[in-house]
C-alpha positions as CSV (number, residue, x, y, z in Angstrom):
1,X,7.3,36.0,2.1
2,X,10.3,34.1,1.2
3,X,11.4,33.8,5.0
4,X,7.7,31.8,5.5
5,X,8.2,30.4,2.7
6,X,12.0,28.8,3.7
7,X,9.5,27.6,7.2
8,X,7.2,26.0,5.4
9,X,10.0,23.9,3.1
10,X,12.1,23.5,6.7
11,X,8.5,22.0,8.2
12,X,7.7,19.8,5.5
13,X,11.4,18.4,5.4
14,X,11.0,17.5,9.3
15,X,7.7,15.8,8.9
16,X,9.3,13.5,5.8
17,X,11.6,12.5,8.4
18,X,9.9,12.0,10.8
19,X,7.4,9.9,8.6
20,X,10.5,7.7,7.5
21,X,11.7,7.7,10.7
22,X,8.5,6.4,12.1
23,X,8.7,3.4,9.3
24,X,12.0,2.6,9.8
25,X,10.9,1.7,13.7
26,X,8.0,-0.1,13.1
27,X,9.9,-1.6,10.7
28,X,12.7,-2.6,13.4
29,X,10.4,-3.1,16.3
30,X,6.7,-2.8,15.7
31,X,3.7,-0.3,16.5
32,X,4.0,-1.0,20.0
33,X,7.1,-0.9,20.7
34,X,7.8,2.1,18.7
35,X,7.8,5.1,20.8
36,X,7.8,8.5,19.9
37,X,11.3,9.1,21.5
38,X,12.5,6.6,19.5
39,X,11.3,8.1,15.9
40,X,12.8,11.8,17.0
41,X,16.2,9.8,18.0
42,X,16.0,8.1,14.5
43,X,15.0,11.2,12.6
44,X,17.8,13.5,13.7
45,X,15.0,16.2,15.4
46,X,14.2,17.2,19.0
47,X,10.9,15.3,20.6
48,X,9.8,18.8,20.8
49,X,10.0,19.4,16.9
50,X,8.4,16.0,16.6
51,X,5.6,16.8,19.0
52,X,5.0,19.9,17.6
53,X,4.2,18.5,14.4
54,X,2.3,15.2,15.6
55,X,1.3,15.4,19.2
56,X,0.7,12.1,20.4
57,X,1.9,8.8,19.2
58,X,-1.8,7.9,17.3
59,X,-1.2,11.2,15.2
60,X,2.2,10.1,14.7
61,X,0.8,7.0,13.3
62,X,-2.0,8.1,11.5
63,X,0.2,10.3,9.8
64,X,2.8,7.9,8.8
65,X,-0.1,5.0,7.3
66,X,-2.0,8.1,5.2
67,X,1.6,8.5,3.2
68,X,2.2,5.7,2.8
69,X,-1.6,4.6,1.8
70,X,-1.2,7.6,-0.3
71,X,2.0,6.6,-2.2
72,X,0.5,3.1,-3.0
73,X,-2.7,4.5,-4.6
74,X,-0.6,6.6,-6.6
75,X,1.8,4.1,-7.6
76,X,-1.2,1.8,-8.5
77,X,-3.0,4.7,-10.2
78,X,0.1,5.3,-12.4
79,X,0.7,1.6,-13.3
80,X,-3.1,1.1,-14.5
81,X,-2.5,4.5,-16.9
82,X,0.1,2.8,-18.3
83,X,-1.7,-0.5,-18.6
84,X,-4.6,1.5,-20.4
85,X,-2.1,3.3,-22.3
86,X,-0.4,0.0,-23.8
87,X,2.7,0.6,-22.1
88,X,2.0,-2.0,-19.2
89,X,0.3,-5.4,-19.4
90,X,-1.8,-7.1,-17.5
91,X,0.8,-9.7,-16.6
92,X,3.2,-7.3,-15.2
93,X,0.5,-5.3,-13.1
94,X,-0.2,-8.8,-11.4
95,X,3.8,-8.7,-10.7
96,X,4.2,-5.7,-9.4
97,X,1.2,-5.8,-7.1
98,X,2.6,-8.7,-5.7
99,X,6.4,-6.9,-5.6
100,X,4.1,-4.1,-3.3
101,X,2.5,-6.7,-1.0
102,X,6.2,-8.4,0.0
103,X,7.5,-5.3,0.3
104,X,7.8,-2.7,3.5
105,X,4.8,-1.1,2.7
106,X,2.5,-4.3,3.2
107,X,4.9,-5.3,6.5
108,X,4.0,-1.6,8.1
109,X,0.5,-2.3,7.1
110,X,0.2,-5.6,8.7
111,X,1.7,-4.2,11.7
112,X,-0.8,-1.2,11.5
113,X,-3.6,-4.7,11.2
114,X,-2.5,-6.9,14.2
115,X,-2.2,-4.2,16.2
116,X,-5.7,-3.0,15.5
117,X,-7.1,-6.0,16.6
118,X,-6.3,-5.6,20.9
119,X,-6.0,-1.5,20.5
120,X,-9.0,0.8,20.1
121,X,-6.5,3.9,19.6
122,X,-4.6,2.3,16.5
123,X,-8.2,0.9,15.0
124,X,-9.3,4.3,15.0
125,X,-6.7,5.2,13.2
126,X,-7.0,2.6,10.4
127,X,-10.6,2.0,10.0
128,X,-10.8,5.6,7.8
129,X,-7.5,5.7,6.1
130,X,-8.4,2.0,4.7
131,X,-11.7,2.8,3.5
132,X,-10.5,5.5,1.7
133,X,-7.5,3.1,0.2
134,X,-9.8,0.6,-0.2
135,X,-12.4,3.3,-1.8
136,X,-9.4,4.6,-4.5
137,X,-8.4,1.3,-5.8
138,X,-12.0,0.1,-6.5
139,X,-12.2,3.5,-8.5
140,X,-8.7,2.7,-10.4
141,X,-9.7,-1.0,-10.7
142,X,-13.5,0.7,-12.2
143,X,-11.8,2.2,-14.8
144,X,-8.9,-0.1,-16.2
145,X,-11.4,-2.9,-16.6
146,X,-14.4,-0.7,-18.4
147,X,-16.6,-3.6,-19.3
148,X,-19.9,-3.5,-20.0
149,X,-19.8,-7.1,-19.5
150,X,-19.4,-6.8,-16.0
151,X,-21.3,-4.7,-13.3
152,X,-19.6,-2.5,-10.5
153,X,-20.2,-5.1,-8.2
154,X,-18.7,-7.9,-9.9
155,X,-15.6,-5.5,-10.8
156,X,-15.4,-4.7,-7.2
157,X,-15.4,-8.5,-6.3
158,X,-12.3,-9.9,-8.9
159,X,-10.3,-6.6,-7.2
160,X,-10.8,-7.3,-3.8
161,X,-10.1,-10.8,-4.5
162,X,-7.2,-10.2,-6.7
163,X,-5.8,-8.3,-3.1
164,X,-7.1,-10.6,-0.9
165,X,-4.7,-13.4,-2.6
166,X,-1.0,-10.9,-2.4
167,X,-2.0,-10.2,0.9
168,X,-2.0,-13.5,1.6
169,X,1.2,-14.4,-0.3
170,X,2.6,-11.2,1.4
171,X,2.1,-12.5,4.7
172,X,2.9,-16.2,4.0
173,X,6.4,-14.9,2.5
174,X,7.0,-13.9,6.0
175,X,8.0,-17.6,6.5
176,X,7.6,-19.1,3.4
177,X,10.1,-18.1,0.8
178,X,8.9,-20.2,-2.2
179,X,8.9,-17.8,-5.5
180,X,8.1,-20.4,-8.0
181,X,5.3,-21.3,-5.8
182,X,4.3,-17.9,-6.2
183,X,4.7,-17.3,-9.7
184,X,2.4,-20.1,-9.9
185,X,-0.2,-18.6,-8.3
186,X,0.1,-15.6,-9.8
187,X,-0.2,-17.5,-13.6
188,X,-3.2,-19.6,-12.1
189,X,-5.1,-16.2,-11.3
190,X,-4.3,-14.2,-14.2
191,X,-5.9,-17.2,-16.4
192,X,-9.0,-17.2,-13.8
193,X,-9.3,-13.4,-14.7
194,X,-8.8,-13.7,-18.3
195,X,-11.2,-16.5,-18.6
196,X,-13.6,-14.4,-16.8
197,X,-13.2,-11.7,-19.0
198,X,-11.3,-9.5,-16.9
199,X,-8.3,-9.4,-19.1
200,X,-7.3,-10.5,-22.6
201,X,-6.1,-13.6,-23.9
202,X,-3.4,-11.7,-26.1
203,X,-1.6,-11.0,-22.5
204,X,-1.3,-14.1,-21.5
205,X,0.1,-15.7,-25.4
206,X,2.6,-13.0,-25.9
207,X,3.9,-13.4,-21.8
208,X,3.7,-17.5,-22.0
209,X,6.4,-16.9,-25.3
């Protein structure tokens, strides 16, 4: 027991780097030209270790965008608990969702997105992992902002807009480094979503002192 025991921690220790690995490449060069020669190099294994464990490159990759989906739901799910709990506020949510969309998680995602666009193989490989993301933020979102005042469609709306604007700033910080610009933006949507009832006022007084 303990000697398949010691496999199993060896196995899940190869696959973390490899996952990391695979990142770090995509990271440096992009889906394409990320091969997965290059991820066992960068990873310290054998191509043979890293095919046993993912074998091709669109299991590699599927992989490697459900933990890091994964991660970010639960790194979402935790900051909304403490925004419930009174130990967050709304204000600094807003922040750090838009810390996670400039950060390496949103660039391996956008890679994971152009690429999707000209290859069947990689949009296969997102089209289910980002309805499920999708899916567990809309839950999270459901139940921080409990409001009978507002339906599940109209809840589901304010998210998906709220994330359609740091994706945007994510990928405009690509070239346009302008955080006072941002900040802005960020202050001009938390007052749309307070005024829509999405939030309360209190945030924005004690954050504006």
């Amino acid at each position: 027991m303990t000697l398949r025991q010691t496999q199993e921690e060896r196995s899940r220790q190869t696959q973390a780097r490899v996952i990391k690995a695979t990142i770090d490449c995509i990271l440096e060069k992009g889906i394409r030209a990320t091969s997965t020669v290059d991820v066992a190099r960068k990873a310290g294994v054998s191509r043979g270790a890293l095919m046993h464990h993912y074998p091709s490159k669109e299991s590699l990759m599927q992989a490697t965008l459900d933990d890091l989906l994964n991660r970010e739901v639960d790194s979402v799910r935790e900051m909304a608990m403490r925004v419930k709990a009174g130990d967050l506020d709304f204000d600094t949510l807003l922040l750090a969702l838009h810390e996670h969309f400039k950060g390496d998680m949103y660039m391996v995602t956008l890679e994971y997105l152009t690429t999707a666009r000209t290859d069947p193989a990689i949009m296969e490989v997102l089209m289910p992992l980002a309805a499920t993301f999708n899916a567990s933020l809309e839950h999270i979102w459901e139940q921080l902002v409990a409001s009978a005042e507002h339906s599940s469609h109209e809840k589901r709306v304010a998210l998906n807009a709220t994330l359609c604007m740091m994706r945007g700033m994510g990928a405009q910080s690509i070239w346009r480094d302008d955080p006072e610009l941002y900040h802005d933006m960020l202050v001009f949507w938390r007052k749309t979503l307070v005024d829509l009832g999405y939030s309360t006022s209190d945030t924005v007084r004690r954050n504006s002192t």
